[in-house]
C-alpha positions in Angstrom: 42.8 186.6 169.9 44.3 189.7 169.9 47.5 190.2 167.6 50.7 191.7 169.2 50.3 194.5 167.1 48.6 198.4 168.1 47.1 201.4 167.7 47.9 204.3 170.3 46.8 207.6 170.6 48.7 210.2 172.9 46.2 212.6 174.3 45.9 215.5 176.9 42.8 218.0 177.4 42.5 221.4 176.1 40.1 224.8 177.2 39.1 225.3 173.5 36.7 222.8 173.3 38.0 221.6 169.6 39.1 218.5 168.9 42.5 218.4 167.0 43.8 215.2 165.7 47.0 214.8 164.1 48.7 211.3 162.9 52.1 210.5 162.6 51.1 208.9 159.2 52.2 212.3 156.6 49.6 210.4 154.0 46.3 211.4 156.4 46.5 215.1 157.2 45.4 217.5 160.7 41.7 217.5 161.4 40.0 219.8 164.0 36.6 220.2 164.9 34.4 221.7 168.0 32.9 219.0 170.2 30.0 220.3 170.1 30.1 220.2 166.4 31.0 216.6 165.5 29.6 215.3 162.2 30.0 211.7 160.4 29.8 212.0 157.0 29.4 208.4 155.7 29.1 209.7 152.0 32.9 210.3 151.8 35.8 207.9 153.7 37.9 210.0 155.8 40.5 208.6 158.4 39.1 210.3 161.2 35.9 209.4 161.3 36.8 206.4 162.9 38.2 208.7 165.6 34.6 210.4 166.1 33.0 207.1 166.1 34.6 206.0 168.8 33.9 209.8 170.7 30.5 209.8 169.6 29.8 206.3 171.0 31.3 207.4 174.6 29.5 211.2 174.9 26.3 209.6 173.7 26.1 206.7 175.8 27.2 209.1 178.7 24.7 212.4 177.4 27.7 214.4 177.7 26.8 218.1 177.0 29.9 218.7 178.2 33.0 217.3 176.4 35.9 218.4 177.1 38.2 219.3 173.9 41.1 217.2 173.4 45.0 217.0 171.5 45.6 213.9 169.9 48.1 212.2 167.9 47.9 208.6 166.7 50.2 206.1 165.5 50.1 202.4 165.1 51.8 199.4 163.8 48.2 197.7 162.8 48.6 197.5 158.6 45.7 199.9 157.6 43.1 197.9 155.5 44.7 194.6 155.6 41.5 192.8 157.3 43.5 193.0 160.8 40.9 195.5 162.5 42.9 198.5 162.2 39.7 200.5 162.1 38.2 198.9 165.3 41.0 199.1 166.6 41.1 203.0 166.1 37.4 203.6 167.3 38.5 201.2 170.3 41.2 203.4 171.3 39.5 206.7 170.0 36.6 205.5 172.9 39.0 204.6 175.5 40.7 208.4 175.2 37.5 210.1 175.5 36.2 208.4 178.4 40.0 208.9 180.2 39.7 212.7 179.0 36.1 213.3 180.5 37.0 211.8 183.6 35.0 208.5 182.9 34.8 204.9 184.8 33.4 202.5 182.0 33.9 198.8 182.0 35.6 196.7 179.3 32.6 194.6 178.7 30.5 197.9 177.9 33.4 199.8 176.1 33.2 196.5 173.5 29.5 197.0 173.4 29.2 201.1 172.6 32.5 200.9 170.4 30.8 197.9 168.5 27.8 200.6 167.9 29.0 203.4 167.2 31.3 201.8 164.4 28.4 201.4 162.9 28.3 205.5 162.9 30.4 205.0 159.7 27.8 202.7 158.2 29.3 199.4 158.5 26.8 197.1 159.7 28.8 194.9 162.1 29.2 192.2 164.7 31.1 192.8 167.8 34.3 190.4 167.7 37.1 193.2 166.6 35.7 195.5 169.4 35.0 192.9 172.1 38.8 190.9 171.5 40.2 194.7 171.8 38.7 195.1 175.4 38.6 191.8 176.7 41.6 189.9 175.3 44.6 189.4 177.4 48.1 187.5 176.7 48.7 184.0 176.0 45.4 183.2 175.9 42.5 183.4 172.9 39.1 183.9 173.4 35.9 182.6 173.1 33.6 185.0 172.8 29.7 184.3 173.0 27.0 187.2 172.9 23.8 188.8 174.5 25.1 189.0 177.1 28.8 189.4 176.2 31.5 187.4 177.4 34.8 185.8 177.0 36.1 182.7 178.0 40.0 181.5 177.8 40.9 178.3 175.4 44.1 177.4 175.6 45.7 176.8 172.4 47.8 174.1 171.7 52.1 174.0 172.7 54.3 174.5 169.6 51.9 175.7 167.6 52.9 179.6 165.9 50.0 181.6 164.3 51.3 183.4 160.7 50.0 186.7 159.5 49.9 187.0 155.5 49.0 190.0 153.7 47.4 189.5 150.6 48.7 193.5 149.8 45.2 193.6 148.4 43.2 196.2 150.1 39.5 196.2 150.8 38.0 199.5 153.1 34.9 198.2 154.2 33.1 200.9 154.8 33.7 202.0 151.3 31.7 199.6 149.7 28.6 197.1 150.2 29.9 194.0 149.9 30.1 193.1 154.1 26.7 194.9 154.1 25.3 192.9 151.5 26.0 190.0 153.4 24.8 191.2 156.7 21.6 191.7 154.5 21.7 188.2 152.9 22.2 186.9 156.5 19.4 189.0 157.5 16.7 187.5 154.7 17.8 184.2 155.5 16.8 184.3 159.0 13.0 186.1 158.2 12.4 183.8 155.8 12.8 181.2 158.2 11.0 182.4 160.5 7.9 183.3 159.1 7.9 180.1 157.3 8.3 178.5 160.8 5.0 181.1 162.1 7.6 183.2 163.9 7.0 187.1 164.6 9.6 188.0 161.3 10.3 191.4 162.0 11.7 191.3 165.0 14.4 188.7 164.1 17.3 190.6 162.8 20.2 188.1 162.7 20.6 184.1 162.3 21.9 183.9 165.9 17.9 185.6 166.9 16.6 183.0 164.6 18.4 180.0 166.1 17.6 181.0 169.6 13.9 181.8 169.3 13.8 178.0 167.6 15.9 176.7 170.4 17.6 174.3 168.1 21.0 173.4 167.6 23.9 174.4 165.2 23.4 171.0 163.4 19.6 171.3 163.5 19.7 175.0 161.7 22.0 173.3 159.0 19.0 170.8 158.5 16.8 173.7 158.6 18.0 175.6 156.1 18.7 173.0 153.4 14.6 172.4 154.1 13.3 175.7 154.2 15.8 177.6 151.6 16.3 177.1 147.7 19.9 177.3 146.3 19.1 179.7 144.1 18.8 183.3 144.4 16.2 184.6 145.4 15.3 188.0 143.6 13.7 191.0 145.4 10.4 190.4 144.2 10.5 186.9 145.1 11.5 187.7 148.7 8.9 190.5 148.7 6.2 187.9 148.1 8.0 185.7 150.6 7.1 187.7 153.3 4.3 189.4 152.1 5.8 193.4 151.8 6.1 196.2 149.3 9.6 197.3 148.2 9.7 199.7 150.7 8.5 198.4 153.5 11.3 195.5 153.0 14.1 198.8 153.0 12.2 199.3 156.2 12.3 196.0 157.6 15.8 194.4 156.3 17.7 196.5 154.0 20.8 199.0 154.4 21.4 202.0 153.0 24.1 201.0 150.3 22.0 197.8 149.6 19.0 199.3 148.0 20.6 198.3 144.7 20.9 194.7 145.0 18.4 192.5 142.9 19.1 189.2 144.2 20.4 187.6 147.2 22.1 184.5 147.9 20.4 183.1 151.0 21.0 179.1 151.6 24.5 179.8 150.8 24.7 182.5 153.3 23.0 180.7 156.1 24.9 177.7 155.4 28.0 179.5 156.2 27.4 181.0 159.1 25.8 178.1 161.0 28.6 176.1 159.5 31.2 178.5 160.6 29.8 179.0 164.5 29.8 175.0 164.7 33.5 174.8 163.6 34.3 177.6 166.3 32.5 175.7 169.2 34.0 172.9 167.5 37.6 174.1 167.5 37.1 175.3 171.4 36.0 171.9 172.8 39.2 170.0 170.7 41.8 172.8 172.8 40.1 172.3 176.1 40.1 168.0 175.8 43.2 167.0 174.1 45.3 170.4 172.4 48.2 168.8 172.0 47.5 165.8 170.5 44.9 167.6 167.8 46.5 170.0 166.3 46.1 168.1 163.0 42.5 168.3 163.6 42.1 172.2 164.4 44.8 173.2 161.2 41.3 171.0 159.2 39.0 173.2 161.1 40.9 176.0 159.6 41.0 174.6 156.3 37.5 174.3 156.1 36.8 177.7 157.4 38.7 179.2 154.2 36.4 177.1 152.0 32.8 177.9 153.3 34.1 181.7 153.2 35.7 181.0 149.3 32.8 179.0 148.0 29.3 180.1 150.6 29.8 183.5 151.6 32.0 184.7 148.9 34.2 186.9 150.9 37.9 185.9 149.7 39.0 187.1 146.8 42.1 185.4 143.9 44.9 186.2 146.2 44.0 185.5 149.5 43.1 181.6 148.0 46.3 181.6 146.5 47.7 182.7 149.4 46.0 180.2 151.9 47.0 177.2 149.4 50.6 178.4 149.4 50.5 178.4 153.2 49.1 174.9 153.2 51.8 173.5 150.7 54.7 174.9 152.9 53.3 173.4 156.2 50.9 175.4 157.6 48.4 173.0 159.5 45.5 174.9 158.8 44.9 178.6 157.0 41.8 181.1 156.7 41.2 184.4 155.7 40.7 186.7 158.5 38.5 189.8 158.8 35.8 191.4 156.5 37.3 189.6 153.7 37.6 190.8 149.6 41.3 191.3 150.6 43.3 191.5 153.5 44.9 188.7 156.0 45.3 184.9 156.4 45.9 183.7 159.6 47.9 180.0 159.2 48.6 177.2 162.4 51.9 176.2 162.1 54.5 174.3 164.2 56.9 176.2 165.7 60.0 174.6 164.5 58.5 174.9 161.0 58.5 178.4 161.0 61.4 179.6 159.9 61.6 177.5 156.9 57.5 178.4 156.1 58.5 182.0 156.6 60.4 181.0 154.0 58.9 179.5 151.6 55.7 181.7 151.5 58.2 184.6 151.3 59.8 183.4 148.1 56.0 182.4 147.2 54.6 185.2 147.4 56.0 188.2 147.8 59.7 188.3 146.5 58.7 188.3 143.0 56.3 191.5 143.1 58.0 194.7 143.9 54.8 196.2 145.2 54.4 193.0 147.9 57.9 193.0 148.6 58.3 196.7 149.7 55.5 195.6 152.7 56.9 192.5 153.4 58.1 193.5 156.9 54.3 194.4 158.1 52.8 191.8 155.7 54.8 188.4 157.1 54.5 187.9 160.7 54.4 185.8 163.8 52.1 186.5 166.5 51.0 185.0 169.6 48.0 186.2 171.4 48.2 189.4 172.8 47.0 191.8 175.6 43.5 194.4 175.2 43.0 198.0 175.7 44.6 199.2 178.0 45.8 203.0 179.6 49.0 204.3 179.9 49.1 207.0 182.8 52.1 209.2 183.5 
């Protein structure tokens, strides 16, 4: 679901064909460029290369030779790096003011889909739920969104029930680093090794999802699979080399990322076993809202619970605080609580009964944050109810 909270960009066309971006944020300072001159350097993080990401995606997609130059400021109330999708959010909204600028009639189903690849502009190797939730979500509702082709179906959440946002204050830019590529990678090994173990055509399955439907086997079946056809030890680079029957470069041909060349050894059962593991509990978690919501809450806070877990203990992608910070939501009554986003940092998102709230606001306030002056100070965007909110959307005068 999409949070209550946004990014929004004024905009209005100029005749100097130069984009010039300003944001109401003094920390991140003016940028300008020609459109006709629009670079991505991925060697260096800069805060508005998410903006060309998203421009890039839309005059690509469209072969615009023509783009018309653009002013621009942003602001937002989306807490920058806390695993809340501030940067897809940004791209989303830098894609949506491009295509209004140039005069553009795109759909929201394949604004999600060129925003989703163009991120990857900035060399994050992603999935599309941040940009496809941005387009596609809409109030009071969450989402459950399925791919190739995309598309979003409602499940309606339980009554008095209140979702919590909880910022660890511990800060993780994923495009800066390779740990979410890494595991894209991982993911990525997993599902070739199974698949030419299983006689399949290796190279062209690039994620677990191609894998599971070119078997045409279940969730549960693909656990089974994978405890069979996977050791649960690491696997070095050599060994996976052998595996599939490669050189070293050919596999950075066939599987690897840029920023993953480095990386010796790869966690594979643990991986896979996550992420089919994961996608059950989310099909899972749907079917419980849409036969009894009410009367399962219990259930869905466990779903939760278990999510946090497989990411702590399979894929590795909490970190100290956030399981801290998920336990502490549990002892003062959440009914479930997970990380959310990339991970190494960021958010949990906790389930919690409504007339609970104020005193779990509470309690996880005195918990966590009054007692460190750093956490304090962002307690107001850290600490949060939310219900699910409304997607991209253009405001016209």
């Amino acid at each position: 679901m999409a949070i209550e909270q946004d990014i929004v960009i004024a905009a209005s066309t100029n005749n100097t064909g130069e984009i010039v971006l300003l944001n109401t944020d003094p920390d991140y300072r003016e940028f300008s460029t020609k459109v006709q001159n629009v670079d991505i350097d991925r060697s260096t993080l800069r805060w508005y290369n998410y903006f060309l990401c998203g421009f890039r995606g839309i005059v690509e997609s469209r072969k615009l030779d023509n783009a018309v130059g653009m002013n621009l400021v942003l602001d937002g109330t989306v807490p920058k790096s806390a695993g809340l999708s501030s940067s897809s959010a940004f791209v989303c909204c830098a894609g949506l003011a491009t295509m209004r600028a140039n005069g553009l009639q795109i759909s929201k189903v394949e604004l999600a889909e060129i925003c989703t690849r163009c991120e990857r502009y900035i060399g994050t190797q992603g999935g599309g739920m941040d940009q496809s939730i941005a387009f596609l979500a809409e109030r009071k509702t969450a989402k459950h969104i399925e791919f190739n082709p995309l598309r979003a179906n409602d499940v309606q959440l339980p009554d008095g029930v209140v979702f919590v946002i909880t910022n660890s204050c511990v800060e993780m830019q994923k495009a800066a680093t390779s740990h979410y590529n890494i595991r894209v990678v991982e993911c990525r090994l997993a599902a070739q090794i199974i698949a030419k173990s299983k006689n399949k055509e290796w190279k062209e399955i690039r994620k677990l999802g191609d894998l599971q439907k070119n078997l045409g086997v279940s969730l549960e079946e693909m656990l089974d699979i994978v405890d069979k056809e996977l050791k649960t030890q690491p696997y070095l680079k050599s060994e996976v080399c052998e595996i599939l029957g490669v050189t070293e470069d050919e596999l950075k041909d066939t599987s690897l990322s840029d920023n993953t060349l480095h990386i010796t050894s790869f966690k594979l059962h643990a991986r896979a076993k996550h992420v089919f593991s994961e996608a059950n509990r989310v099909l899972q978690f749907a079917e419980i809202c849409g036969d009894n919501p009410d009367g399962a809450v219990k259930l869905l806070g466990s779903l939760m619970n278990e999510s946090h877990a497989s990411c702590r203990d399979l894929y590795e992608c909490s970190c100290t605080e956030l399981d801290e910070l998920t336990q502490l939501c549990v002892q003062s009554g959440a009914l479930g609580s997970r990380l959310t986003g990339a991970g190494w940092g960021g958010c949990a998102v906790s389930m919690v009964r409504g007339h609970r709230v104020a005193d779990f606001l509470s309690k996880v306030y005195e918990g966590y944050y009054a007692n460190d002056p750093q956490r304090k100070v962002r307690v107001q965007e850290s600490l949060f109810t939310t219900q699910p909110g409304s997607g991209a959307a253009l405001y016209i005068p």
